[in-house]
Every structure is written in C-alpha cells, then in structure tokens.
N, C-alpha and C positions, 0 to 999 in steps of 0.2 A: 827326673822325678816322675814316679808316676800318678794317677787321680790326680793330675792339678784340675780345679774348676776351670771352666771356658766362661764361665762369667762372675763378675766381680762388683757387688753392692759396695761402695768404696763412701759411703758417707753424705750428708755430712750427720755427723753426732746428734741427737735431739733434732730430727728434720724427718720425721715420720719415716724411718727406714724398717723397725719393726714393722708397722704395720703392712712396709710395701713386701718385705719378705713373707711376712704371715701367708701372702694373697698368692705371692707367686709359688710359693710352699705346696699350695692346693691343687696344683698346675698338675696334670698327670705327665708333661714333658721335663717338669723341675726338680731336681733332687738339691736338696739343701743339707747341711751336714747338721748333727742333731743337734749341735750348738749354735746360734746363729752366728759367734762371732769367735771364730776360731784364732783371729788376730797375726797369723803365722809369719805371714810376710813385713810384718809392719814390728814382733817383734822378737821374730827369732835373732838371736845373737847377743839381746840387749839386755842389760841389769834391770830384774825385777823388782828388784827392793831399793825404796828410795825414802828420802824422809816425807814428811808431810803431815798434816794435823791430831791423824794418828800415828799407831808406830807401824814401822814397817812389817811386819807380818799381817796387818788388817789392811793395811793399803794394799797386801797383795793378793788377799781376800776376795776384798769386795772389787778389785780392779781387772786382777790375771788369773785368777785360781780354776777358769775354766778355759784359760786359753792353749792351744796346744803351740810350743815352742819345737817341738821336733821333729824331720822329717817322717820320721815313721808314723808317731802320733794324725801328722798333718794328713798324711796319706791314706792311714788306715779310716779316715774319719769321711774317706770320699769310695771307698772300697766297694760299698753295697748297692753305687749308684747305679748299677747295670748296663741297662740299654738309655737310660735318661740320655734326651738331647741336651739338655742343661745342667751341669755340673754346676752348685752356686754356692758362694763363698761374701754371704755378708758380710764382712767389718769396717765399723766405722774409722779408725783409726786410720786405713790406710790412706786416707784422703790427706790429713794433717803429717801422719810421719814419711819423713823429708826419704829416706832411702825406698820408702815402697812400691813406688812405680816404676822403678828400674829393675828391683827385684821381682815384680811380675812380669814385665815384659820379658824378662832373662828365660822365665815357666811356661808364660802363658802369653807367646805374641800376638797370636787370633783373638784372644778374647775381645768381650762384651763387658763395658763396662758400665756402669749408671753413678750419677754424681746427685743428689739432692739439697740443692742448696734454700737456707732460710734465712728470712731477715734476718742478719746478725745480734741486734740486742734482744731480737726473741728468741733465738736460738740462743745465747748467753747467758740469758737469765731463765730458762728450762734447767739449762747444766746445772747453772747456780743451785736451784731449787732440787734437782736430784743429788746433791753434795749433799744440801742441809739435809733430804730427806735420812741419807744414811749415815748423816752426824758426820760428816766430813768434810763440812766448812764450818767455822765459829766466829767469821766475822760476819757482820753485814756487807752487801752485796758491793756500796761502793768501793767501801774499804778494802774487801776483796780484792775488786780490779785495781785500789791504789796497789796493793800490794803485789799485785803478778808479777810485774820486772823481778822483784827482788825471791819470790818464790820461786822463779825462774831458774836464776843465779844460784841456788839452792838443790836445785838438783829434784825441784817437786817434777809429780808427774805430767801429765795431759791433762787427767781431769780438773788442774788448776792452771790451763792455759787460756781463759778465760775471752780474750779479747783477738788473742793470735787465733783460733780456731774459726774465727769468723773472717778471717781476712783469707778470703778466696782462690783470689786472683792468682796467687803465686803458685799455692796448691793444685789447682787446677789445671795450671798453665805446668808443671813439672809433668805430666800424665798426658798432654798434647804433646810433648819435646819426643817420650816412647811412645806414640799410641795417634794412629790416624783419627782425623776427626769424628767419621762416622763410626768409630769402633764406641765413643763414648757420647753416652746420652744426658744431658744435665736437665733437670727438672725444676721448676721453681714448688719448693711446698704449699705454697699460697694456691698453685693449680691442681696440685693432687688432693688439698683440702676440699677445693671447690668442686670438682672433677675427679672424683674417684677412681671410676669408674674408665673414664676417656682417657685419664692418665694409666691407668695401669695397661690397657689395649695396645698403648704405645708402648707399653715397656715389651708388651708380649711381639709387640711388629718390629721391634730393635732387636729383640733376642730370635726371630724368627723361629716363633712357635704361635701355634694358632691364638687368633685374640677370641675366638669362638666359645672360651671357655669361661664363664662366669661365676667368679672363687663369692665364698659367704665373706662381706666385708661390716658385719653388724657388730665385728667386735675391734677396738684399736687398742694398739699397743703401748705401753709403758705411759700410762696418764701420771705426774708426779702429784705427788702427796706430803705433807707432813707431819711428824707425830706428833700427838697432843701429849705425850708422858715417853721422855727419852728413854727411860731404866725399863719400863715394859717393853718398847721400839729395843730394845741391844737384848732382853730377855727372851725376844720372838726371832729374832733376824739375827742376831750373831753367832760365831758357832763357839762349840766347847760351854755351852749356860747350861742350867738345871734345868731348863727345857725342855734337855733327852731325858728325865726322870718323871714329867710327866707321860712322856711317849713310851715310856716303861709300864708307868701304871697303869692304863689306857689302852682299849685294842688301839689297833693304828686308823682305823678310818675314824675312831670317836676322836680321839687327839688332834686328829687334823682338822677333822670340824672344829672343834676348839680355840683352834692355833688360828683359821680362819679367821673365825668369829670374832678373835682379840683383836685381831690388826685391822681388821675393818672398822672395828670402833674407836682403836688410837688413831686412824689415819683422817686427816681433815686437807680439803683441798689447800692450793699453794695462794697466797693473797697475790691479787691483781700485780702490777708491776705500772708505776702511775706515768703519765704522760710526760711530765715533765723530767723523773728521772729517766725516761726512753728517749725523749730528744737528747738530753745531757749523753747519753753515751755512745747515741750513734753517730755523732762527731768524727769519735775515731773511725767511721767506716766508711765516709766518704766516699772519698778519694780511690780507694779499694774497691770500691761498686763502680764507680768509672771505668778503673783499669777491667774488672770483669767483663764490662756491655762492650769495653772495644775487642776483649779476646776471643767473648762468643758471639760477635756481632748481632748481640739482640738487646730489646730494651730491658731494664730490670727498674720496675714500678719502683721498688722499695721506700727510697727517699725522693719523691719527685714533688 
C-alpha cells in the first residue's frame, strides 16, 4: 500500500482526540487527511449496516458515511502529503476494534502511535450524550448500559458499546503484543486538560518533530450538546429535509447563516451527570484500571 500514515491517533472515543488532532494539524511537519477519521483499518471488510435505534441507512449516516473503506479511497486521501515528516491518521475506533492493530502493523510497523485514555464513566456518558444529541439513543443512560449485552447480541454498532469501550486494558494491551513500547505513547486526558500545552510538546517529542511550534488552542473540539426541539434538531442535521429548499431560495452564505443561527438556539448544554450515578457505574471499571497501571506501570488517579 502506498501513503500509509507513519502515525496513528488510535483513540480513545470522547478523550479530547479532536482537539489533540486540531493542534497537531497546525504542525507545518503534520499532514492529516481532510477527514479526521478515515477509519480504514478498523473497518475495511466489515458490514456497515447494522440495526440499531434507527434504521440502518441513518446509522450509516451519521456513523460511516465519511469513512473511506477502500484501498484506493484510503490512499488517495494521504496523496498530497508531500514532503510532511508526519503522515496522520486519526481514528478513534481503532483502539476498540479488535482486528486493528494487526492490520497496521501488517502497513505501518514503524509507526507512531498515541492512545488517550479517560476516566471511563466520563468518557461513557460524553458518548452517551453524543447519541442523545443525534437522537440515537432513546433510553435513559442507565437503562442504556442495562441493555448493552443484549444490543450487543444484536448486531448494534460501537457507538452502543457503552461500557466495553472504556475497558482499556485489553485494548491496549492487543497494540503492545505488534507494537514496541516506545512506538506508543498513552496520555491520561485529565493531563492534556490540565496541561495543554506540556502535553502536546510531548506528543510533538514522541513524533520527533519540533515542539518549538506553538499551534492556536483557543478553540476545542466537539463540546456535546442537546436539542431543545427534536423535529427542528432532524430538519437542520439530517440529510434529504426541506432544508435544501431553503438553501434554494437563499444565496448560500445567507442560508448558512441561518442554518447556524437555528442550531445555536436549539442546542442547550448536556445536564451534569450526578455523583452518585458515577460511582454506581464505575464499579464496572475497577478492576480493569488495575489491570491497566500493571501493563503501563504507572499510577492512574482515576479511582483512588
């Protein structure tokens, strides 16, 4: 294959990986593909249509519809990178789906890779709240995770794996079995929150490219939201609506103002996530943080 990236944003899902791409994006040594999340490795081969709370053509909408599946598509998407020392290949997916780290090692055995892990029930209830945002969960959040086995069993996607995405250890630990220790750098989000700035230096001193360069980080990425009026929320954001008859009647820059304008007034932040429902569900993760601090022999605060 040719254009494979030499470095690989592998996740994890909702663990501020937008924002660390945005920064590294800015990088004059970084070429990033104009998708962040071309997904190739994690889901070339596999069935994109599956059931789940919608029907399958919106699942693959709002899930695949910008992912490229094909070697050409994948290649042609790294083509322009030129002389870049960094060929980069954000997808969060590849962290959770089980055949991806063999398949990059197979393309890309030198790479660079980065892992970004978040406390798990804060990272599970982000996903959560980016489902409700695009009307693709309809139960409440416990209920959710009661039901994951069985949506499982079912054939849903990722974006309803709810509690297996936060379980690390195993993930992790498949990407160490192909991949030397120092080739992968795992980050806690709790330190790239705190430390922007020191955390991204070190991403630039793992990728060895200068840290000299100081990218604009005044803007972060994918903040979740919910709609306050669902029929306006699928009238603004889904595709095939009467939508495009406004952007008909409308030059195109008035329309988009418009279109803006709507969804900044349906969207209301996502409600807290209360204390005691966060202890009730980080139970399940334990155990799983154990096995994590002995594979990367360091401590991880999370539950201490």
């Amino acid at each position: 294959m040719q254009n494979v990236p030499n470095f690989f944003l592998i996740g994890a899902a909702k663990s501020g990986t937008t924002s660390i791409a945005d920064y590294l994006n800015q990088h004059p040594e970084v070429y990033f593909s104009a998708y962040k999340e071309p997904n190739y490795f994690a889901l070339v081969g596999e069935n994109l249509y599956h059931p789940g709370p919608l029907s399958e053509k919106m699942n693959y909408h709002f899930q695949y519809s910008r992912s490229l599946v094909t070697q050409e598509s994948y290649e042609q998407a790294f083509a322009n990178a030129g002389n870049a020392k960094i060929r980069a290949d954000a997808s969060v997916r590849y962290l959770y789906y089980p055949k991806t780290a063999k398949r990059i090692a197979q393309h890309a055995p030198d790479a660079k890779l980065i892992a970004v892990l978040r406390e798990p029930v804060a990272r599970l209830y982000s996903h959560y709240c980016m489902n409700v945002q695009f009307q693709s969960e309809p139960l409440p959040l416990l209920k959710a995770i009661e039901n994951e086995d069985s949506r499982v069993a079912e054939g849903w996607g990722w974006d309803w794996h709810y509690t297996r995405l936060g379980l690390y250890a195993e993930q992790i630990e498949r990407y160490l079995q192909h991949f030397n220790n120092d080739q992968l750098l795992v980050i806690l989000y709790d330190d790239f929150v705190k430390h922007p700035l020191e955390t991204y230096q070190k991403i630039c001193r793992h990728l060895n490219i200068s840290d000299a360069f100081i990218p604009d980080m005044s803007q972060r990425g994918k903040v979740p939201t919910q709609p306050r009026n669902l029929m306006l929320d699928r009238w603004l954001n889904w595709p095939d609506s009467s939508r495009n008859k406004l952007e008909k009647w409308l030059p195109p820059w008035r329309a988009k103002k418009v279109i803006e304008k709507l969804k900044a007034l349906n969207n209301k932040p996502v409600p807290k996530l209360s204390p005691h429902v966060h202890k009730a569900i980080s139970v399940r993760f334990h155990e799983d943080v154990k096995k994590l601090e002995t594979l990367l022999d360091r401590d991880i605060p999370w539950y201490k």
